[in-house]
N, C-alpha and C positions, 0 to 999 in steps of 0.2 A: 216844503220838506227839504232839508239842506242833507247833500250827497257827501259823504263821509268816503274817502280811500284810504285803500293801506298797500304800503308799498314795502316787501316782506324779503328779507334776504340776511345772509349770515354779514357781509359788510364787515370783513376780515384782512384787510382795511377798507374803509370806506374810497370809494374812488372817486376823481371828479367825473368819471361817465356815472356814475350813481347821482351825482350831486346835481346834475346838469337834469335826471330823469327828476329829482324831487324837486328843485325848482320849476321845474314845467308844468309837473302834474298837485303842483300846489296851486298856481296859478290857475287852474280847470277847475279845483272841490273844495267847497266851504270847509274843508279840515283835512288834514292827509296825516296818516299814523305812521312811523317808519318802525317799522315791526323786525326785529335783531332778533331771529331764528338760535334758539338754542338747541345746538346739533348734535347729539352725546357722539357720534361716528365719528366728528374728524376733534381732531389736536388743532384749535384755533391757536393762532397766531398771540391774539388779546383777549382777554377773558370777555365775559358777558358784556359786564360791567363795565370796563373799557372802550368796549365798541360802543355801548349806551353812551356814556359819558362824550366821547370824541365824537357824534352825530349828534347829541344836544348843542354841543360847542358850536360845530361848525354851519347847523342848521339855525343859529338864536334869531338871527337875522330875516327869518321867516314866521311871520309872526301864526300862522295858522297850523304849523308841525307841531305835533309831539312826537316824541320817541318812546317805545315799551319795547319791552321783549317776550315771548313768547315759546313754549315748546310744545310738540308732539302735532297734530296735522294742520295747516295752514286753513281746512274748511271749519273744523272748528272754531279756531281763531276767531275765522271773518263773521262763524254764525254768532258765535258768544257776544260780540261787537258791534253787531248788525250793519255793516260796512254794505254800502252800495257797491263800490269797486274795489277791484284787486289790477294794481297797476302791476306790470312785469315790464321791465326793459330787455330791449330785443340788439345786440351787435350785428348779427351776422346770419345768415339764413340757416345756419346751424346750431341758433339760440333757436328760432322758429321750430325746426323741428322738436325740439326736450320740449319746451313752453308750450304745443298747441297740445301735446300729449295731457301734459300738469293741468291747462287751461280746462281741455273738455273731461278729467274724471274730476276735476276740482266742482265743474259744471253740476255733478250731480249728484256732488254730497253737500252745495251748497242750500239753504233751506230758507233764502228771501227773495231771491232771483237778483243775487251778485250777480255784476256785469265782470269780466274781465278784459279790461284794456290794453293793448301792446302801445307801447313810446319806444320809436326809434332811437338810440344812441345818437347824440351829434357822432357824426363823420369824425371828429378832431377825436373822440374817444373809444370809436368802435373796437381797437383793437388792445384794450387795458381790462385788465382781470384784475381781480384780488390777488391769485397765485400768483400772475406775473411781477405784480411790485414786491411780495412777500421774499419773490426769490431774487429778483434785482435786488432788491434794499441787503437783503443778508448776504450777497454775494459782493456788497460795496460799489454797486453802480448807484446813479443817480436816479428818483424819482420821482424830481422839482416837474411842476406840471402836469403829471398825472394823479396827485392828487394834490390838497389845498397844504397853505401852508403850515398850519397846526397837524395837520395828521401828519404830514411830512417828519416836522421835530419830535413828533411821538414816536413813531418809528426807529427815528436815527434814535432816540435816548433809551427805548426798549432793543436795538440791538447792540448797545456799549454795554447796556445790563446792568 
């Protein structure tokens, strides 16, 4: 039986602490899906489409990813898909807290007996958010390294406009 993950986030931009959790957790499951949450509540940065497109790019190199998108609740998702795990990445003991909450009601509307897995962030990235480069990048700071370099020139050429 080959364990199938999805590792499920809005990815507004993608970051290299995202990038860092899907090489890892590709590495552990015969396939890992990176599931781009469509969120009708916030004004994304990049359209659906966008953040699809710029995670197939920078994920090609992984040959067991695909990338989908998906909306409306993440245990449907995982049932419709029959996913073994749901990966979450963890920064700081205050991702723990929201994530064990998400973790045990996800628990029990899931309907195959999904595992869900915590991956610690490398240390080098615990402290990078989507919001934070969103507003670095539009405020004209720099944000070489914290994420790769194609997401980086997508950024700078979406805020020249």
């Amino acid at each position: 039986m080959s364990k199938t993950a999805v590792y499920a986030g809005s990815f507004d931009p993608i970051t290299n602490g995202h990038l860092n959790i899907i090489r890892r957790a590709a590495k552990m499951y015969d396939s890992l899906t990176v599931a781009v949450i469509v969120n009708v509540s916030k004004r994304p940065f990049f359209s659906i489409e966008e953040r699809v497109d710029i995670i197939k790019k920078v994920t090609a190199d992984i040959p067991n990813v695909k990338v989908e998108c998906f909306s409306g609740l993440l245990a449907d998702y995982v049932n419709a898909n029959r996913f073994s795990v749901v990966i979450r990445g963890l920064r700081a003991t205050s991702d723990f807290e929201n994530e064990i909450q998400m973790a045990q009601m996800n628990a029990r509307l899931y309907t195959e007996g999904t595992e869900t897995v915590f991956l610690m962030t490398d240390p080098r990235y615990s402290f990078i958010s989507s919001s934070m480069i969103k507003e670095v990048a539009t405020l004209g700071g720099s944000v070489t390294g914290l994420v790769d370099e194609y997401t980086e020139s997508i950024i700078k050429t979406k805020i020249k406009g």
